[in-house]
C-alpha positions in Angstrom: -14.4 14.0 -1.8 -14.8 11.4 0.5 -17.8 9.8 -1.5 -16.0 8.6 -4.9 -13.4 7.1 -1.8 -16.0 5.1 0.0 -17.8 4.0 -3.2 -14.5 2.3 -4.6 -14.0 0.5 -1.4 -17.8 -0.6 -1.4 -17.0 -1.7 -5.2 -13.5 -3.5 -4.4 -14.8 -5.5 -1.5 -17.9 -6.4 -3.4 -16.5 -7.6 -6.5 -12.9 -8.4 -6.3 -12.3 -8.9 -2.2 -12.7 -13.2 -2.5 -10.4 -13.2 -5.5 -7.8 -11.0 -3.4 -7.9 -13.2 -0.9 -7.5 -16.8 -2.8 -5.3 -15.5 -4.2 -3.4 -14.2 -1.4 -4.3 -18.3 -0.2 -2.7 -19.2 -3.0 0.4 -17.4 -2.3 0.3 -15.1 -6.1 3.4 -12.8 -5.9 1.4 -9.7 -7.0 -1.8 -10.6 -4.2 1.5 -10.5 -1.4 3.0 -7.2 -2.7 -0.5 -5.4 -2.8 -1.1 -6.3 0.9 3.2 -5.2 1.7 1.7 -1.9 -0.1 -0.8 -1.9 2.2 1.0 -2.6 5.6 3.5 0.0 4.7 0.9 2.4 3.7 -0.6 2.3 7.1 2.6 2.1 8.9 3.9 5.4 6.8 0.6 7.2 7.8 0.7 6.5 11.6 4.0 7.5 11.5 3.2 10.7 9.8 0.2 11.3 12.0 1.8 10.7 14.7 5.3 13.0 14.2 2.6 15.7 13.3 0.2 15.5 16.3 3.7 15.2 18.6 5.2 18.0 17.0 2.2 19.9 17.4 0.5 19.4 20.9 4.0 19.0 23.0 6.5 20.8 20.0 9.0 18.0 20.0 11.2 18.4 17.5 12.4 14.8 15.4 16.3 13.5 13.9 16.3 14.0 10.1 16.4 10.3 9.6 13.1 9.6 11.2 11.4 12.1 8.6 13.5 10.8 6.2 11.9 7.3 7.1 8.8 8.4 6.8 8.8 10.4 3.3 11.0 7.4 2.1 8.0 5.5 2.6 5.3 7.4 1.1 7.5 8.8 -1.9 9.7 6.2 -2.6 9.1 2.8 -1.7 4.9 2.7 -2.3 5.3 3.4 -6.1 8.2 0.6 -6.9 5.8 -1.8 -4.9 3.3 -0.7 -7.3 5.2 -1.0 -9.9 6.5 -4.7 -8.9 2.7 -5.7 -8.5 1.8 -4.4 -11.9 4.7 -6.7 -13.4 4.1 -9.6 -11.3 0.4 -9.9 -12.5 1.2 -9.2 -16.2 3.9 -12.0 -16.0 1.2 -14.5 -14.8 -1.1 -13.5 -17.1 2.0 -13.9 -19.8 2.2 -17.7 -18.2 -1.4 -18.4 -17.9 -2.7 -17.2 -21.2 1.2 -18.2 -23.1 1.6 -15.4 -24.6 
């Protein structure tokens, strides 16, 4: 399972990593909220990981709100960001191409 994983990384830095990135120099809206997706997908996994290996090894027990926190993250907030992305490129392509 991990194969197809690596193999679209290998392909994304490859071919599209230096257009991410000028455009991301070029301050695109949709290039920003890609990399905010990305920051708050690693944040949301290290703060999963970490409740889990917590509550496991020393069973610690965690407030409602911090779970909360954490599935608000991964089930609500990673989709609308890439759902803004998706709009923000297809209104620049809208004003680049005029249609």
């Amino acid at each position: 399972i991990l194969l197809p994983i690596v193999w679209m990384l290998v392909h994304f830095i490859r071919n599209h990593a230096g257009t991410f990135f000028r455009e991301l120099r070029n301050k695109e809206g949709h290039a920003i909220t890609i990399l905010v997706f990305f920051v708050v997908m690693v944040v949301s996994k290290c703060i999963d990981r970490s409740l889990n290996v917590l509550t496991e090894l020393y069973g610690m027990h965690f407030t409602d709100s911090l779970v909360a926190l954490q599935l608000a993250q991964e089930e609500c907030l990673l989709p609308i960001l890439i759902i803004i992305a998706s709009w923000q490129y297809m209104q620049r392509r809208k004003w680049l191409t005029g249609f």
